[in-house]
C-alpha positions as CSV (number, residue, x, y, z in Angstrom):
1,X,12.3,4.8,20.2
2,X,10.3,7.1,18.0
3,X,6.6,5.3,18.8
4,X,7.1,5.8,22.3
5,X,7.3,9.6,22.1
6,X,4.3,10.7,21.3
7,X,1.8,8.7,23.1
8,X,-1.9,9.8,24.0
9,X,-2.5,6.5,26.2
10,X,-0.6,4.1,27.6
11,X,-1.4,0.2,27.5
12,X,-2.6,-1.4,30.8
13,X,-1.4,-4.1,31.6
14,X,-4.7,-5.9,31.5
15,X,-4.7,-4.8,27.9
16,X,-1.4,-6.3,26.9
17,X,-2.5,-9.5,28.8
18,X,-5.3,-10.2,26.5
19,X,-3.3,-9.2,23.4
20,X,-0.8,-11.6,24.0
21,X,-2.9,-14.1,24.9
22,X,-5.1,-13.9,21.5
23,X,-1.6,-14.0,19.9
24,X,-0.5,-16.8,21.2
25,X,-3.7,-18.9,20.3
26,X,-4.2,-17.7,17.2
27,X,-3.4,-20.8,14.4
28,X,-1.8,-18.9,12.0
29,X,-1.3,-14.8,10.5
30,X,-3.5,-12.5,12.1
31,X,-4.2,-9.0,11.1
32,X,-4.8,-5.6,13.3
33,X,-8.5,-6.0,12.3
34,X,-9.2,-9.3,13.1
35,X,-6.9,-9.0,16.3
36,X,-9.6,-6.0,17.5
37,X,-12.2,-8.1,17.0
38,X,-11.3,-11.0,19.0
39,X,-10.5,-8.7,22.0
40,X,-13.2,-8.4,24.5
41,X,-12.9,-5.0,24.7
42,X,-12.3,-1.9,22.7
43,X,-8.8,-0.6,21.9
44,X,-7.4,2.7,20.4
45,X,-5.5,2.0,17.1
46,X,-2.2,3.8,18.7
47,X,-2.7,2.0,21.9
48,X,-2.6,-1.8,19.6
49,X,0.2,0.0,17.9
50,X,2.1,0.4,21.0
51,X,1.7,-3.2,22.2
52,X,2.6,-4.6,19.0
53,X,6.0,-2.8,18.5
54,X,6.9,-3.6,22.8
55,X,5.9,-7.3,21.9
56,X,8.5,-7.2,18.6
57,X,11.3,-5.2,20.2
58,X,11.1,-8.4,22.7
59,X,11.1,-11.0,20.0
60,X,8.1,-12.3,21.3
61,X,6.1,-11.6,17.5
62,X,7.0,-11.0,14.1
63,X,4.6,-7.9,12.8
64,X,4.7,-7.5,8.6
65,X,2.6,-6.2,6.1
66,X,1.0,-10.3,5.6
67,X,-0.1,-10.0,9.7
68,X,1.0,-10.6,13.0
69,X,2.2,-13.9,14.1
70,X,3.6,-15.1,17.6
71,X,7.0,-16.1,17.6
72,X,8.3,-17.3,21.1
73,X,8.6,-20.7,22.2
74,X,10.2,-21.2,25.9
75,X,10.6,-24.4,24.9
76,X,14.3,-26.3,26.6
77,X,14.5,-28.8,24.0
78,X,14.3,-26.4,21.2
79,X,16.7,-23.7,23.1
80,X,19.4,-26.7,23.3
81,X,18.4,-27.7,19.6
82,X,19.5,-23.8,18.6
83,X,22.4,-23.8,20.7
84,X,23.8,-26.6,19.1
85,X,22.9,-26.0,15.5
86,X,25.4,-24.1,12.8
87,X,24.5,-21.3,10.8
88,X,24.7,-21.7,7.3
């Protein structure tokens, strides 16, 4: 993957922790800037970048041009719900 080549500083894991878990309580959209400032700490723009693209490649978010929004639900019910729906 071409983001992964050239990176400065790698994520800790603390760091991707926190990220996800302001994703996940966000209500709604939520852009890069607003995502910094909700995190305790300070973060390196490519470092964010980094996060964001693992957390998409894993279908945990969906990251356009609108925001960032978390995408995942574990949920049984709704994995039996999918399984059993058509596609149109």
């Amino acid at each position: 993957m071409e983001i992964y080549k050239n990176i400065i500083h790698y994520p800790s894991l603390r760091t991707m922790l926190m990220v996800e878990r302001i994703l996940k309580e966000a209500d709604t959209l939520i852009d890069r800037e607003e995502l910094k400032r909700r995190l305790p700490l300070k973060i390196m723009h490519q470092t964010l970048n980094v996060i964001l693209k693992y957390l998409e490649d894993k279908g945990l978010i969906i990251d356009s041009h609108k925001g960032i929004l978390w995408i995942y639900n574990p949920s049984p019910k709704l994995k039996k719900a999918l399984e059993k729906s058509r596609e149109i």
